[in-house]
C-alpha positions in Angstrom: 110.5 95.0 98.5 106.7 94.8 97.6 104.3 92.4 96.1 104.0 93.0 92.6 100.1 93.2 93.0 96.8 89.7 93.2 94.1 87.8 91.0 91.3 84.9 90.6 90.8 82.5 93.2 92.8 79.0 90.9 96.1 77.4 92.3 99.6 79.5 90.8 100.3 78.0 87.9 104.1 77.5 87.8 105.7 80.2 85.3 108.3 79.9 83.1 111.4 81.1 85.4 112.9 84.4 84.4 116.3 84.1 82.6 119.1 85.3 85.1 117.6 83.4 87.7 118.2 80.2 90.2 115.5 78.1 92.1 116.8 77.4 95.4 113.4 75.6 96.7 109.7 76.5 97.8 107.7 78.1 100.1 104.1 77.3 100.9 104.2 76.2 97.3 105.6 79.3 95.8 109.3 79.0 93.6 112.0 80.9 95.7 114.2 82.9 93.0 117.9 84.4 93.3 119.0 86.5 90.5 122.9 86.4 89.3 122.6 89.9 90.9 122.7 88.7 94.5 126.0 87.3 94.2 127.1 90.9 93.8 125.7 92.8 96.7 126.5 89.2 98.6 130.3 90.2 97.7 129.7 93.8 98.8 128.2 93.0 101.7 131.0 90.1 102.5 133.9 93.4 102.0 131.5 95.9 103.7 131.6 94.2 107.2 134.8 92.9 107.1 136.8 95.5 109.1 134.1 95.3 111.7 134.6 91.3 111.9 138.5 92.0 111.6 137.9 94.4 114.7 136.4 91.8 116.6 138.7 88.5 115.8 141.7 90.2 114.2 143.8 87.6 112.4 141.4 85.7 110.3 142.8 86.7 107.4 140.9 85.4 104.2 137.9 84.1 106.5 136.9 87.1 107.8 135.5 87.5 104.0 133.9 84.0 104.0 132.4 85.3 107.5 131.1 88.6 105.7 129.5 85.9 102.7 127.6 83.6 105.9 126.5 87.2 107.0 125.0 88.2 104.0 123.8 85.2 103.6 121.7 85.3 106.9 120.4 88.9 106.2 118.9 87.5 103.1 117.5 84.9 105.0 115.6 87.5 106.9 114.9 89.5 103.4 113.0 86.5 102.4 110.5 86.3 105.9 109.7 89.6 104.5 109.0 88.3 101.4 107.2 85.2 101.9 104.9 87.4 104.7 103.7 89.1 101.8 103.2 85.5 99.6 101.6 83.7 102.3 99.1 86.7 102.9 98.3 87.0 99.6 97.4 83.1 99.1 95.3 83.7 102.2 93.4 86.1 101.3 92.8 84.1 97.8 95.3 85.5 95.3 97.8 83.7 93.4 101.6 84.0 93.9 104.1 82.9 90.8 106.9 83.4 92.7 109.2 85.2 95.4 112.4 86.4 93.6 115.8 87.7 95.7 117.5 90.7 93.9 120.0 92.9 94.3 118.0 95.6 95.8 116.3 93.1 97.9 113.3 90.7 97.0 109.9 90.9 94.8 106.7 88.9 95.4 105.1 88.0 92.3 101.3 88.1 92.7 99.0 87.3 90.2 96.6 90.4 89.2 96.0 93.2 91.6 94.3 93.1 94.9 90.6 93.3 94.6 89.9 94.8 97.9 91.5 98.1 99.4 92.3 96.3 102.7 93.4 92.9 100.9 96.0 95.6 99.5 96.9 96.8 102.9 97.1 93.6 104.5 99.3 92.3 101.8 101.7 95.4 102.0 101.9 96.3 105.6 102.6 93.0 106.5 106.1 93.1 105.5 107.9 96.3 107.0 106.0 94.9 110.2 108.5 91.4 109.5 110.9 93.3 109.1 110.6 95.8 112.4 109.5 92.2 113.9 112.7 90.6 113.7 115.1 93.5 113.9 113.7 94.0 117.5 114.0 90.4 117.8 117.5 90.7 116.7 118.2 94.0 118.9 116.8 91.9 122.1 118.9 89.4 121.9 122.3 92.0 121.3 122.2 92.7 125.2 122.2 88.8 126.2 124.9 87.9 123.3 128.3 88.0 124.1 131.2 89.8 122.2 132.0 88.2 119.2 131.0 86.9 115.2 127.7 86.1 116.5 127.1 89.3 118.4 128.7 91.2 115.0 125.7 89.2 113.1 123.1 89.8 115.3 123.8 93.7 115.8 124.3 93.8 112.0 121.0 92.0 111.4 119.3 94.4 114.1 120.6 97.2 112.1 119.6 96.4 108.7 115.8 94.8 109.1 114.8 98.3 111.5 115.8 99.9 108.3 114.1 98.5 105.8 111.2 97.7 107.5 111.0 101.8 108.6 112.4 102.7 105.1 109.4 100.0 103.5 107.0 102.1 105.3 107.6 105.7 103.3 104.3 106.6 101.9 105.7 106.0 98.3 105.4 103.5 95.2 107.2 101.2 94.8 107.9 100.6 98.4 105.4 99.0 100.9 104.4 102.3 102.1 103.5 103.4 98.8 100.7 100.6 98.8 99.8 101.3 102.0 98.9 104.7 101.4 97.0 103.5 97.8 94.9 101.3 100.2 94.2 104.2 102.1 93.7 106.7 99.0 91.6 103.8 97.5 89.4 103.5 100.6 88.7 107.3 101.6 87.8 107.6 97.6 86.5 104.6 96.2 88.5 105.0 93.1 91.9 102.6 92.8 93.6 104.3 89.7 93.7 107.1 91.4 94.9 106.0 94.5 98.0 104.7 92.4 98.2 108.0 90.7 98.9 109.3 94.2 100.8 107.1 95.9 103.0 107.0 92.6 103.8 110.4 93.0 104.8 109.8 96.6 107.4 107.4 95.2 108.3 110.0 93.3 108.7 112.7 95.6 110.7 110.5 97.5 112.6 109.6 95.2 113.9 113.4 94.0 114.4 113.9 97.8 116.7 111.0 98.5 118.7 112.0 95.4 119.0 115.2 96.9 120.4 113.6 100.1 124.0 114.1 99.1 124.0 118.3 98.8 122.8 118.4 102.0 124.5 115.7 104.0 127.3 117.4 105.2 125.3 120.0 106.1 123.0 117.6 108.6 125.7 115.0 109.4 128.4 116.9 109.5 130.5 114.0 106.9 130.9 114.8 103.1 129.1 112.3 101.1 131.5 109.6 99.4 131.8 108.0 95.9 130.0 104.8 97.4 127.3 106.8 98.7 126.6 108.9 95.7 126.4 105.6 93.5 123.9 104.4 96.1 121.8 107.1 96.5 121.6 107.6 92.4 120.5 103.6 92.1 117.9 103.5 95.1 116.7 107.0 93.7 116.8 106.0 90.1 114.8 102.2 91.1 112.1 104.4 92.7 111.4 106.7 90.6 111.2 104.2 87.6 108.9 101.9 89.8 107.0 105.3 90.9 106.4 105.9 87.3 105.5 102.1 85.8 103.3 102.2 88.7 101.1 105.3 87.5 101.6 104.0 83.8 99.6 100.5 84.7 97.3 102.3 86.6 96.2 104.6 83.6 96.5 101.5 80.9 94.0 99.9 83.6 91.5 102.4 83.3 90.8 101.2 79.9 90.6 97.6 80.6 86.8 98.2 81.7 86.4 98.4 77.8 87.7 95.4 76.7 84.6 92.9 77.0 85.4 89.4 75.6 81.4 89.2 74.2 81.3 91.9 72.1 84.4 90.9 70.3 83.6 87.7 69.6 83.3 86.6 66.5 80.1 84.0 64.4 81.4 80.8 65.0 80.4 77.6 62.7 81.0 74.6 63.3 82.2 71.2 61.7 83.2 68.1 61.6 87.0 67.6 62.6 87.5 65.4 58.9 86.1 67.8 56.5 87.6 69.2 53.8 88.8 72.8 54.7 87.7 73.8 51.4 84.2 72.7 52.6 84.9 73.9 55.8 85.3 77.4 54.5 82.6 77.4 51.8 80.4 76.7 54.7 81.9 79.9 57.0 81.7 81.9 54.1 77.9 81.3 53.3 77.2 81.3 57.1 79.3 84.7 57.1 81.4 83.3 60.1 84.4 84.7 61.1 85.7 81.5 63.0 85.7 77.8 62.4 85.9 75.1 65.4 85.9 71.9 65.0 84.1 69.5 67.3 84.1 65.3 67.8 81.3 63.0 66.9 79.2 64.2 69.9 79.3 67.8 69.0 82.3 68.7 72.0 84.4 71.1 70.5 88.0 69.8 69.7 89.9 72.8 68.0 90.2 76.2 66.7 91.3 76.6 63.0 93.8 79.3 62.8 93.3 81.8 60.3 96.6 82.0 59.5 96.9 78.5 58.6 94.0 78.8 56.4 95.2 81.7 54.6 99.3 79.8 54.0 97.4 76.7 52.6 97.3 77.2 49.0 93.4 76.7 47.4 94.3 74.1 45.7 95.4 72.1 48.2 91.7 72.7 50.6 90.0 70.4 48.9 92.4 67.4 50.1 93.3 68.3 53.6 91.0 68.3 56.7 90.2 70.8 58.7 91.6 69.5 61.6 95.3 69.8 59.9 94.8 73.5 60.8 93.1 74.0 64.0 94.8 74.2 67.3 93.5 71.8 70.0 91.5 72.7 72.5 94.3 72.8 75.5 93.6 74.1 78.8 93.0 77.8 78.9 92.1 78.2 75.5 88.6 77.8 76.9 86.8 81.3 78.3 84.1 82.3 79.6 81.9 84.5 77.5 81.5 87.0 80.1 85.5 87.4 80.5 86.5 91.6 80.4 88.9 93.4 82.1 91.7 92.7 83.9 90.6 89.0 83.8 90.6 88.9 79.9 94.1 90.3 79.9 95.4 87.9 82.4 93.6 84.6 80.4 96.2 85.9 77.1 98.9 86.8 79.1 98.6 82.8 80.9 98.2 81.0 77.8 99.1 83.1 74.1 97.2 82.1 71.8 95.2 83.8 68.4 92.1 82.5 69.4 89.8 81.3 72.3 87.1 79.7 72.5 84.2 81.3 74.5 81.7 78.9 76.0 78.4 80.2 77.7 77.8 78.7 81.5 75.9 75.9 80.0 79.1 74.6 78.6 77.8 75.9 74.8 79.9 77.7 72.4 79.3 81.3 71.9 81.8 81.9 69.5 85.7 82.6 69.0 87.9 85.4 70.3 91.0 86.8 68.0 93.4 88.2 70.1 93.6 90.7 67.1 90.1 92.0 68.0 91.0 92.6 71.6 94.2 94.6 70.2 92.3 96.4 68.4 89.8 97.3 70.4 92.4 98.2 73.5 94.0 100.5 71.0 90.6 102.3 70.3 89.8 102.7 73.7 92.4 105.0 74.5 91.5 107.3 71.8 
């Protein structure tokens, strides 16, 4: 249950939602997610509490399940404050959240980038297991004054499982809360943020190997052999973070080369023409002007396209000398328009938001620099890590 990491200060742009998954509305603007995946630990849930509702209004028969399902339904309600703590923080604090997605293992806050700051990161992370501890004691409060009953069942279950995960979102570990909490710290005592996700990675780690270690050593400390269900458990909350641990220490590495990857240098000579030109003339002219990019622009000089090299090369020579230019370049659309001075982590996320071969890349004046080929920026991503 942790944010996925934050970027530029622009409104979310609404993503194309994952396959698997259901809308079931909005908060503060952000798309609320449930994976098909819910519906199964929903069921579980639903079976898992049903002695102790059958214990407390024996005879229900059948609707001491459907009691379970409103159950688990309400402790995902409270899965989601936890969530959307982390969401609205984030957009406070200037970031951009995609989305807020509820899983099987619990929820994910989709945030765009990573946090600039190393107290953005810790606000945005401790804020959680603090909902959570928040309304479990709420829930625990309200247990004495309840009387016996469903709602008492509900609210003692509720207590229960929010203590937990807010305490268990708090071990010093990635992927969990804690993890980023102690990357804030690591980041802040050294200054250096890779390494403070090389760290708090291997605390997920750690914890990870120790939880699946739980069951040789549970009888021994609780005095109760460890069953089939919790052997199945412990493996998938011990295999999810270690995985996470371990994708976690990956990005942070790949992001130590993104400093590299400038969008300036890679740019490539740019000439422009006329949007009705003959491409052959429009290449004849890039050619003697040894430009590696053609954009065409309107009357008043605006650029209006980028022709695609590929489309230049699958139109046959003989052909160039009747077609315009225009017939293949791609239209300027939103986001296909950078900033010169574009590196990093903000290069990678301009791709990633809008896929494309090329991009035009303007200087602050609103001129044209040149044109960036997403094949240069490969290229050169693959030769820094050598």
């Amino acid at each position: 249950m942790s944010p996925s990491g934050p970027t530029d200060e622009e409104p979310p742009r609404r993503a194309p939602r994952p396959p698997g998954t259901f809308r079931i509305g909005s908060i503060a603007g952000i798309d609320v997610l449930v994976t098909s995946s819910w519906f199964i630990i929903a069921a579980m849930i639903s079976f898992a509490i049903a002695p102790r509702i059958d214990q407390v209004e024996p005879g229900l028969g059948v609707w001491k399940y459907v009691a379970g399902l409103v159950f688990a339904v309400v402790l995902y309600l409270s899965v989601l404050l936890h969530e959307a703590s982390h969401a609205v923080t984030a957009q406070r604090l200037g970031y951009g959240v995609t989305s807020i997605t509820l899983h099987f293992l619990g929820g994910m806050t989709e945030i765009d980038g990573s946090a600039r700051k190393a107290r953005h990161e810790f606000w945005i992370a401790v804020v959680g297991p603090l909902t959570s501890i928040g309304v479990g004691a709420a829930a625990l409060a309200s247990w004495f004054v309840i009387p016996d009953g469903l709602l008492r069942v509900a609210v003692e279950g509720l207590a229960g499982a929010n203590l937990i995960i807010g305490v268990l979102n708090l071990v010093p570990g990635l992927p969990l809360d804690g993890g980023r909490v102690l990357k804030a710290a690591v980041w802040a005592a050294s200054g250096n943020q890779h390494r403070a996700t090389i760290v708090a990675g291997w605390g997920g780690r750690i914890t990870a190997v120790a939880l699946l270690a739980w069951p040789i050593f549970q009888e021994r400390l609780t005095g109760s052999a460890p069953t089939l269900f919790d052997m199945v458990l412990v493996f998938i909350l011990g295999l999810f973070l270690w995985t996470g641990a371990t994708a976690a220490m990956a990005h942070a590495r790949l992001r130590q080369r993104l400093p590299a990857l400038r969008a300036r240098p890679l740019a490539r000579r740019t000439l422009t023409v006329p949007a009705d030109l003959p491409l052959a003339e429009a290449v004849r002219r890039a050619r003697d002007a040894q430009a590696g990019s053609i954009v065409t622009v309107s009357p008043t000089g605006s650029p209006v396209g980028i022709v695609n090299e590929a489309a230049v090369l699958a139109t046959p020579e003989e052909r160039r000398p009747w077609v315009p230019v225009s017939s293949v370049a791609r239209t300027l659309e939103e986001g296909l328009s950078l900033p010169a001075d574009t590196d990093g982590e903000a290069l990678i996320l301009a791709i990633t938001r809008n896929p494309a071969e090329e991009y035009l890349l303007v200087e602050d004046d609103g001129s044209i620099y040149g044109v960036l080929a997403t094949a240069d920026v490969d290229r050169a991503f693959r030769e820094s890590s050598h």
